[in-house]
C-alpha positions in Angstrom: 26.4 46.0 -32.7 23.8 43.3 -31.3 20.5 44.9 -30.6 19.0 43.1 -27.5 15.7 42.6 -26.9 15.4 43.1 -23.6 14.5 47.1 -22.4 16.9 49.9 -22.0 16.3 49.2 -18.1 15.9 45.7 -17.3 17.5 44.8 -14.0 19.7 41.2 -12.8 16.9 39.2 -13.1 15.8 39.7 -16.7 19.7 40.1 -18.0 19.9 37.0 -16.5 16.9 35.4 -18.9 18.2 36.9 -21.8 21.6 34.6 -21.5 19.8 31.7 -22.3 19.7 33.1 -25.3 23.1 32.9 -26.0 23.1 29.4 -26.6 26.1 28.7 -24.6 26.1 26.0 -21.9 28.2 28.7 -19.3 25.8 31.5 -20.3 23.1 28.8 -19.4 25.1 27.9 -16.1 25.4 31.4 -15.3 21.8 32.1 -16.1 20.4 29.2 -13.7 22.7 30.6 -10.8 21.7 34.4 -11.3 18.1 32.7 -11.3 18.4 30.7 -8.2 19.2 33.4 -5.8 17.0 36.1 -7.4 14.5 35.4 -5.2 12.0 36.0 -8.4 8.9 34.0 -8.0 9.1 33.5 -11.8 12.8 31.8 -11.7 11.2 27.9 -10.9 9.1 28.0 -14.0 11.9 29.2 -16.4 13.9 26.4 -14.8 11.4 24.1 -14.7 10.3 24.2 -18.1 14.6 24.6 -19.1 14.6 21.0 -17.2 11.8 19.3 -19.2 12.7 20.8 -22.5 9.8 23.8 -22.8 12.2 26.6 -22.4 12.6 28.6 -25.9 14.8 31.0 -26.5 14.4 33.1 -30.1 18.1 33.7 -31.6 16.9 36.6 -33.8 14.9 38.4 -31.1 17.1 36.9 -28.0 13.9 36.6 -26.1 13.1 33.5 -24.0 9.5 31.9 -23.7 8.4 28.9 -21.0 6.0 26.5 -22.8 3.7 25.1 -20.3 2.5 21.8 -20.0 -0.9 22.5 -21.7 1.2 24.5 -24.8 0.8 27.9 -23.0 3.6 30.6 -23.9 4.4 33.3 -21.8 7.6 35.6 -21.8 10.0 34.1 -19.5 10.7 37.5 -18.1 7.4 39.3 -17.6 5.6 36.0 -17.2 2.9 37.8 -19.7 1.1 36.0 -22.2 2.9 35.6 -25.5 3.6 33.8 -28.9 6.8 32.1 -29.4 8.4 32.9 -33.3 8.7 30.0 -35.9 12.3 30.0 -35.2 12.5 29.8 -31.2 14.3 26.6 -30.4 14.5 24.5 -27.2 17.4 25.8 -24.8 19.8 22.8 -24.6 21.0 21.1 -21.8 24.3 18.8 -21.0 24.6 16.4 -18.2 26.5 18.9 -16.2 24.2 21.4 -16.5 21.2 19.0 -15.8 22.7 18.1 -12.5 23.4 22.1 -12.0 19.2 22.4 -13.1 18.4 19.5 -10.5 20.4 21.7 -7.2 18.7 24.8 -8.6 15.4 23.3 -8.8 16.1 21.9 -4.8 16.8 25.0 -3.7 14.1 27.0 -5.5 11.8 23.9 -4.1 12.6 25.2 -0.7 11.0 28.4 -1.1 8.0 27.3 -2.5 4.2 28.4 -0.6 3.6 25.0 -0.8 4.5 23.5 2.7 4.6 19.6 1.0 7.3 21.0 -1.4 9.0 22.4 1.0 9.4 19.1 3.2 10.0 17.6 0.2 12.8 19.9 -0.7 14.1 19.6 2.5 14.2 15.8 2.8 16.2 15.8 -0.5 19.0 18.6 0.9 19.0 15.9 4.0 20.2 13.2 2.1 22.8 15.3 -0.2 23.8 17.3 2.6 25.1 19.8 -0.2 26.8 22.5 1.3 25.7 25.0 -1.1 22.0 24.8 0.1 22.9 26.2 3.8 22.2 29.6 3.4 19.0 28.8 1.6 18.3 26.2 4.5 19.1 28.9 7.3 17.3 31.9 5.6 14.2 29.7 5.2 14.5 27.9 9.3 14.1 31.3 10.6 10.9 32.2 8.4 9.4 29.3 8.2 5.9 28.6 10.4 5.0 25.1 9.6 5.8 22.6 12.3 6.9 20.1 9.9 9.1 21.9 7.5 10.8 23.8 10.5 11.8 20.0 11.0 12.9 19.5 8.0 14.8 22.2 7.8 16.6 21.8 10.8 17.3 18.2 10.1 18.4 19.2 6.9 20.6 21.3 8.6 21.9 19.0 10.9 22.6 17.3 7.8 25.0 19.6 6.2 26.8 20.6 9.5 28.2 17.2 10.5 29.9 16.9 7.0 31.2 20.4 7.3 34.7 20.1 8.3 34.6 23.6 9.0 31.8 23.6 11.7 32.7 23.3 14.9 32.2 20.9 17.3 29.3 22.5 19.3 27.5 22.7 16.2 28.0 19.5 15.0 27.2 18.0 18.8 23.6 19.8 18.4 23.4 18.1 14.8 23.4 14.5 15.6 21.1 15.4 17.9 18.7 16.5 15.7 19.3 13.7 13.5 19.2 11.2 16.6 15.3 12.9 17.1 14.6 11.4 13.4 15.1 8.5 14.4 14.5 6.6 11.1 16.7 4.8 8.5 18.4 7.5 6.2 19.2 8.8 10.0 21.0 5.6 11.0 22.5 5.8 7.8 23.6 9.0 8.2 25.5 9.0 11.5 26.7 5.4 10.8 28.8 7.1 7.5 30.8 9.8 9.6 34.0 8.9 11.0 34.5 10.1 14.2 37.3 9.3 16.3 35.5 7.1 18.9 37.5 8.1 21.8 36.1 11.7 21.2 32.8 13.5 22.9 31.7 13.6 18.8 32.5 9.8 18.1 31.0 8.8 21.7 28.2 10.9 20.9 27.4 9.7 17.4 27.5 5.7 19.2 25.4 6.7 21.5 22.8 8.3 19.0 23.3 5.1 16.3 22.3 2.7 19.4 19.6 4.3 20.3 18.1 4.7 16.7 18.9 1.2 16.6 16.6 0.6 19.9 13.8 2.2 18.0 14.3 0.8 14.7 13.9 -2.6 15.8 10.5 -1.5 18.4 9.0 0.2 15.5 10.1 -3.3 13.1 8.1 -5.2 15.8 4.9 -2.8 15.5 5.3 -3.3 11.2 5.1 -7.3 11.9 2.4 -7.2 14.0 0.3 -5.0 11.5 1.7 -7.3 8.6 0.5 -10.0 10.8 -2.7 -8.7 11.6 -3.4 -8.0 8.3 -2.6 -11.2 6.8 -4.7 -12.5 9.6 -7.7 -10.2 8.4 -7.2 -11.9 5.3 -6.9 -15.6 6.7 -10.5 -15.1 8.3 -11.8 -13.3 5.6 -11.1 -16.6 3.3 -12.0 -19.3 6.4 -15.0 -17.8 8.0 -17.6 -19.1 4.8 -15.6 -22.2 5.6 -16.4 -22.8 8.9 -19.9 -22.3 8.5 -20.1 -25.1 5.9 -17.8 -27.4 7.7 -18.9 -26.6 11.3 -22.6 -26.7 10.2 -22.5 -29.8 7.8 -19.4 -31.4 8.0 -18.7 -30.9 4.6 -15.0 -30.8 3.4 -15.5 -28.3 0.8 -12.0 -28.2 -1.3 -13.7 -26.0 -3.9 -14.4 -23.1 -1.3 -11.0 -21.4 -3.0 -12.8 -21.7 -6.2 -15.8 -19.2 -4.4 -13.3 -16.8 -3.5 -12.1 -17.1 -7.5 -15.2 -16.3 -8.4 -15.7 -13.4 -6.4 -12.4 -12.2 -7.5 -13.3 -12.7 -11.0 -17.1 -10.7 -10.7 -15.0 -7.7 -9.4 -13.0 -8.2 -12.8 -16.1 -8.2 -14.9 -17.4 -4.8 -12.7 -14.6 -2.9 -13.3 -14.4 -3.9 -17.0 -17.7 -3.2 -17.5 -17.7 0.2 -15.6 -13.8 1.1 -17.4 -16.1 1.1 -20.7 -19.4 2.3 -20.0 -19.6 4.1 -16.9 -15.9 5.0 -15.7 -17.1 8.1 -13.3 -18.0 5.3 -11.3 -15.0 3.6 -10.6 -14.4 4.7 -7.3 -17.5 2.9 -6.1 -16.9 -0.2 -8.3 -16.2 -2.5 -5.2 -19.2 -1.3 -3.7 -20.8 -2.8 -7.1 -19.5 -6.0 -6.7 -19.5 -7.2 -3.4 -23.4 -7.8 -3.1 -23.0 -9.1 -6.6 -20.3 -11.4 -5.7 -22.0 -12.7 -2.8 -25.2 -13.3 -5.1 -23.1 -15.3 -7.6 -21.0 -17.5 -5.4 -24.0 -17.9 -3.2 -26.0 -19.0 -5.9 -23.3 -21.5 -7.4 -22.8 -22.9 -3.7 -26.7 -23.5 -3.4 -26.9 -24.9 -6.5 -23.7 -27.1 -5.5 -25.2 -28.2 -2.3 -29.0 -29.4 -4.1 -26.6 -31.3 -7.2 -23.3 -32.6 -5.5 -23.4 -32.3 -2.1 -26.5 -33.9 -1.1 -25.8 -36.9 -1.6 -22.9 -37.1 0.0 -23.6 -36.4 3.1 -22.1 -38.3 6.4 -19.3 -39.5 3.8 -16.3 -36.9 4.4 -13.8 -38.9 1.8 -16.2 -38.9 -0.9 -17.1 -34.9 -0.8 -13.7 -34.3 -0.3 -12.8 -36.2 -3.4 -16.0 -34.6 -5.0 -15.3 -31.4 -3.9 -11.7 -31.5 -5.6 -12.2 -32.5 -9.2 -15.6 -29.3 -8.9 -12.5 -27.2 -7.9 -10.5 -28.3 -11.1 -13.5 -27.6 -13.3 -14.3 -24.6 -12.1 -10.5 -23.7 -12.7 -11.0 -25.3 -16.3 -14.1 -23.2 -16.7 -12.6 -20.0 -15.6 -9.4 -20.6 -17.8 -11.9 -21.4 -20.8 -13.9 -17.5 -20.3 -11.3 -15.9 -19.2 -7.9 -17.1 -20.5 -4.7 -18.5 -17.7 -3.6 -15.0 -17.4 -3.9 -12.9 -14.9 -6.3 -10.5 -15.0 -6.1 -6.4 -14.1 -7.9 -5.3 -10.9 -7.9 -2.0 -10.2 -7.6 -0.2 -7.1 -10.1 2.8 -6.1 -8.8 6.4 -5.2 -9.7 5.4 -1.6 -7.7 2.8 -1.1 -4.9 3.8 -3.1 -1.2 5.0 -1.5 -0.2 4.7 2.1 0.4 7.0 5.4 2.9 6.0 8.1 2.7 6.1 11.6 6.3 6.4 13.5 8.5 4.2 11.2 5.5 2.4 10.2 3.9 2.0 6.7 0.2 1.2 6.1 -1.8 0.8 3.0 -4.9 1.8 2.4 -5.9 -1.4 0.8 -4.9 -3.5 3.6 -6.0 -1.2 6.6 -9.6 -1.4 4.1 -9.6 -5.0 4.3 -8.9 -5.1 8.0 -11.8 -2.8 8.7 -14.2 -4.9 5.5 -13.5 -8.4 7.5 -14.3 -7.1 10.8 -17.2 -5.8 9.1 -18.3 -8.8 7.8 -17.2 -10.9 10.9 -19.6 -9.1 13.2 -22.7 -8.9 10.8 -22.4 -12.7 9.9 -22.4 -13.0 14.3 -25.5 -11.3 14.3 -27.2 -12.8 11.7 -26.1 -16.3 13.2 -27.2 -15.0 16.6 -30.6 -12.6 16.1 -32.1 -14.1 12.8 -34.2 -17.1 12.4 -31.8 -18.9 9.7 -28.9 -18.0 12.1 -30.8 -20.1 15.1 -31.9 -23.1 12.6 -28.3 -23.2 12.1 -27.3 -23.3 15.6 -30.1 -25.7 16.1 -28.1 -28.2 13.4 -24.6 -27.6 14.0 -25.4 -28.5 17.7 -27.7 -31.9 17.0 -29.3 -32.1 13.8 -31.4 -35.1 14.5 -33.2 -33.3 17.3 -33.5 -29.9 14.9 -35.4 -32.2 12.5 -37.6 -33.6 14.7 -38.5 -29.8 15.8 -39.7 -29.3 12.1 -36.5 -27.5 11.1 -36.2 -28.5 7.7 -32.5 -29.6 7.9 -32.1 -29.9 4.2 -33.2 -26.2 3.8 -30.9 -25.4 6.0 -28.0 -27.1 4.4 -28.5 -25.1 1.6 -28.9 -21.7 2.5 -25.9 -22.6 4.5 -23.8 -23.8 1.7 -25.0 -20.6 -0.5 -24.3 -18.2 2.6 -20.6 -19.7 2.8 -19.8 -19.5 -0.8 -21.0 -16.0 -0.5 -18.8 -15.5 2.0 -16.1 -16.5 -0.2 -17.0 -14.4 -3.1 -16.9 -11.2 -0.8 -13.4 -12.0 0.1 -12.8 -13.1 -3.6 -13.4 -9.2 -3.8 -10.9 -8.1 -1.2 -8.1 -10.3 -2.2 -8.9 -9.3 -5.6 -6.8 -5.5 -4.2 -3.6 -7.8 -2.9 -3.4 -10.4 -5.0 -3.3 -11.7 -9.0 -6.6 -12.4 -10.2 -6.1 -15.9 -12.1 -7.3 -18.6 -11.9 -5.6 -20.5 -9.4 -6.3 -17.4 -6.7 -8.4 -20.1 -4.4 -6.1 -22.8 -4.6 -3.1 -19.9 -2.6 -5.4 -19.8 0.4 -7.8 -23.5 0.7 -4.7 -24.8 2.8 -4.5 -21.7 4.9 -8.3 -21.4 5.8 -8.3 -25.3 6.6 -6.1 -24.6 9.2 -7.3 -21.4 10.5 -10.5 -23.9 11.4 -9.3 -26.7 12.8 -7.4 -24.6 14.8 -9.8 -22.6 16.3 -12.4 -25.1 16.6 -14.5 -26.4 13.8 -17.7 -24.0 13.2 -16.9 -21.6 15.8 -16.3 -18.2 14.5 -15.1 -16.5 17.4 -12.2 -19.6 16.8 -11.8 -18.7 13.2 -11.1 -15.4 14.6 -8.5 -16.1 16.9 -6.9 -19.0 14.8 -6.4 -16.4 11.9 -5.2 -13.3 14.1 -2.5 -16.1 15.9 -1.7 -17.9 12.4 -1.4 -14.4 10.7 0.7 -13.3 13.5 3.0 -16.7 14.0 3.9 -16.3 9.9 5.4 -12.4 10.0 7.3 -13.1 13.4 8.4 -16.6 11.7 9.3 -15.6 8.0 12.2 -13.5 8.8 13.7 -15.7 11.2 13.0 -19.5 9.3 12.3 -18.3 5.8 8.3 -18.1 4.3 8.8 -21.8 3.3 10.1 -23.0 6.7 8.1 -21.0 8.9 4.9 -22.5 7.3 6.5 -25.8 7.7 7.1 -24.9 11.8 3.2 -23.6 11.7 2.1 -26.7 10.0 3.8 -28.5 12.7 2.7 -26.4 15.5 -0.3 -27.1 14.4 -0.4 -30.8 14.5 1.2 -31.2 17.6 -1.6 -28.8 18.8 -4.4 -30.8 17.4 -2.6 -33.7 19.3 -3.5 -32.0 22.3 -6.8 -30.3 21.8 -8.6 -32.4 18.7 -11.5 -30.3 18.7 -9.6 -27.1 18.7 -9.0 -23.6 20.5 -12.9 -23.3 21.1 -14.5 -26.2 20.7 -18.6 -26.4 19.9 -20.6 -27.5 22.5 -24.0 -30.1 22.1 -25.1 -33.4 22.2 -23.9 -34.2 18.7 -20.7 -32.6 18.5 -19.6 -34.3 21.5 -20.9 -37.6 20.8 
């Protein structure tokens, strides 16, 4: 006679444990149904831990223990505190019953406390649409509180009913429109795989619902351009705006400005290293390190590049322009050198981690960030150009610098601080771009084209240009790409452009003075 170790009086629930100690896959199949409809709030951790491998089951004792994650043992059917004997063994598991452990685990998901789960739990009935779950799904719509799991629920429901052939055809009338409501993709999906007669009220309805989805699909695909476009606009401006101070204010074609925004990208590289081994509590705030430091560095190589290159080169565009280059390809050389042609690992904070959707659109957090950083910077560089004494000697010069000099504005001061302040520019987005792009060494050379064009465009040294000119390029490239392909619809921008140019030469918003219009 087999001496169990359960108690004389243990009820369904525990005789139900003590069959995975039979070590028989249908005493294990018959143990994970008896545990799914128990209703016991212990029966998702004995599963859970059967699922991942932590459920033990003692053959001399027959009792069963769930190892938690940490290496915590309790009795399975108590859920006391316990030691597991030398000889418990792992319940085994074959791919029938994992897929049996994956429904159970669904429906148990369903009753969880935790209103995310139960969502969760919910969305994944929707797109089984396993019968078996309906009870479960019906028992838990009429008892459930939370606005968006009743939703999901009665999607979920809606779900299972149109692919019941035994439902009727009130029932299933009321389900696509529930699913019609959705209104997303796995919805269009959905209705588009039943097979309705089309002449009848359920295949006329299920048209009607598809083209309407449809109709929304394709409003909400126009919302996710624009945000893709304004986001790549955000990050257009972000790497033209130190441009168009250095160009606007001193004519300078600076083809190494890409190499600033590397360099930025690269200081926010040596911050998080740095803070990754010696201080990594603090790597949530390690962009907030390095984007005064970045500024300082670029700023500094830009002055330092005005007072030893630049100078001497002014009123001769071909010749900084040629200058300009071969800095960029030492820079790149110098770069490659410290820091090797790979790319390097940039990390993203907590904060600006994951994504949220509105409707059937999907933000990041590190774009929407960046949108909200250029702005930022956009509107503090306007007031420094417009309330600050640098900002007005740099009016004075952009607008006729032989008449600033002869006011006692020290033009060559000027050029400096202005060529520092535009590479610093540049390092700052060095640091945003650092969150959406590879951090290499050729990270400048993906975006000197692109900000070139943003300026012209808008109208050489005007920033409320480079603002528009980046928005309406940004914009023009989402709403191009999938009709002309990216390679194409940069070719029709570039075009665009030029035949703009033809039209207006001194761009959207052109400057306005003495010189400039000479």
């Amino acid at each position: 006679m087999i001496v169990s170790g359960m108690p004389v009086l243990a009820g369904p629930f525990e005789d139900a444990v003590a069959q995975f100690a039979n070590d028989s896959f249908s005493d294990t199949e018959a143990a994970i149904g008896a545990l799914a409809t128990s209703g016991n709030p212990l029966a998702f951790p004995i599963i859970d831990a059967l699922q991942d491998g932590r459920l033990l089951a003692d053959p001399q004792s027959r009792k069963v223990f769930v190892k938690d994650k940490s290496g915590k043992v309790t009795d399975a059917a108590t859920g006391e505190a316990a030691t597991a004997p030398s000889g418990a063994v792992a319940v085994r598991l074959n791919n029938r019953l994992r897929r049996t452990v994956d429904a159970a685990l669904g429906g148990l998901t369903l009753l969880s406390p935790d209103p995310a789960k139960r969502i969760q739990a919910a969305q994944s009935v929707f797109k089984t649409h396993d019968a078996a779950f309906l009870p479960v799904i019906e028992g838990a719509l009429q008892k459930e509180t939370n606005s968006g799991a009743k939703r999901a629920f009665a999607e979920a429901k809606a779900a299972i009913v149109l692919f019941d052939p035994k439902a009727s055809e009130a029932d299933k009338l009321d389900a696509i429109s529930v699913i019609r409501d959705r209104g997303d993709q796995e919805a269009l999906a959905l209705l588009t795989g039943l097979s309705f007669d089309p002449s009848s009220a359920l295949g006329r309805t299920s048209a009607a619902a598809i083209s309407s989805i449809q109709s929304k699909l394709a409003i909400w695909a126009t919302a996710q351009n624009a945000w893709y476009g304004l986001s790549l606009g955000s990050v257009l401006l972000l790497a033209a705006i130190g441009l168009a101070i250095t160009f606007g204010v001193m004519g300078v074609i600076n083809m190494a400005h890409g190499e600033m925004v590397m360099i930025g990208a690269y200081v926010t590289f040596m911050v998080q290293e740095v803070i990754r081994t010696s201080y990594p509590a603090l790597f949530d705030y390690s962009l907030l390190i390095a984007v005064p430091l970045a500024f300082l560095v670029a700023g500094l190589i830009g002055v330092v590049i005005e007072r030893t290159i630049i100078r001497f080169l002014y009123g001769r565009p071909l010749e900084t322009l040629l200058a300009t280059w071969g800095l960029s390809l030492v820079l790149q050389q110098a770069v490659r050198t410290m820091f090797g042609p790979t790319n390097r690992e940039v990390g993203n904070p907590s904060w600006m981690s994951g994504a949220f959707e509105i409707g059937q659109m999907t933000i990041t957090y590190n774009r929407l960030w960046i949108v909200v950083f250029t702005i930022a910077v956009f509107f503090i560089l306007l007031g420094m150009l417009r309330f600050t004494s640098l900002g007005l000697e740099m009016r004075a010069v952009t607008q006729n610098r032989r008449m600033a000099a002869s006011m006692g504005i020290a033009t060559s001061r000027v050029d400096a601080l202005t060529f520092g302040l535009g590479s610093g520019i540049a390092g700052i987005a060095g640091v945003a771009l650092s969150q959406i792009d590879n951090v290499s060494p050729n990270l400048g050379q993906s975006y000197i084209i692109d900000s070139f064009m943003v300026v012209v465009f808008g109208g050489v040294g005007n920033l409320w240009g480079t603002l528009v000119g980046a928005l309406t390029l940004g914009m023009a490239n989402k709403f191009l790409e999938p009709v002309a392909g990216a390679v194409l619809g940069k070719i029709a921008i570039l075009v665009l452009i030029i035949l703009f140019i033809q039209k207006r030469p001194r761009g959207l918003f052109a400057l306005k003075g003495r010189s400039v219009e000479a």
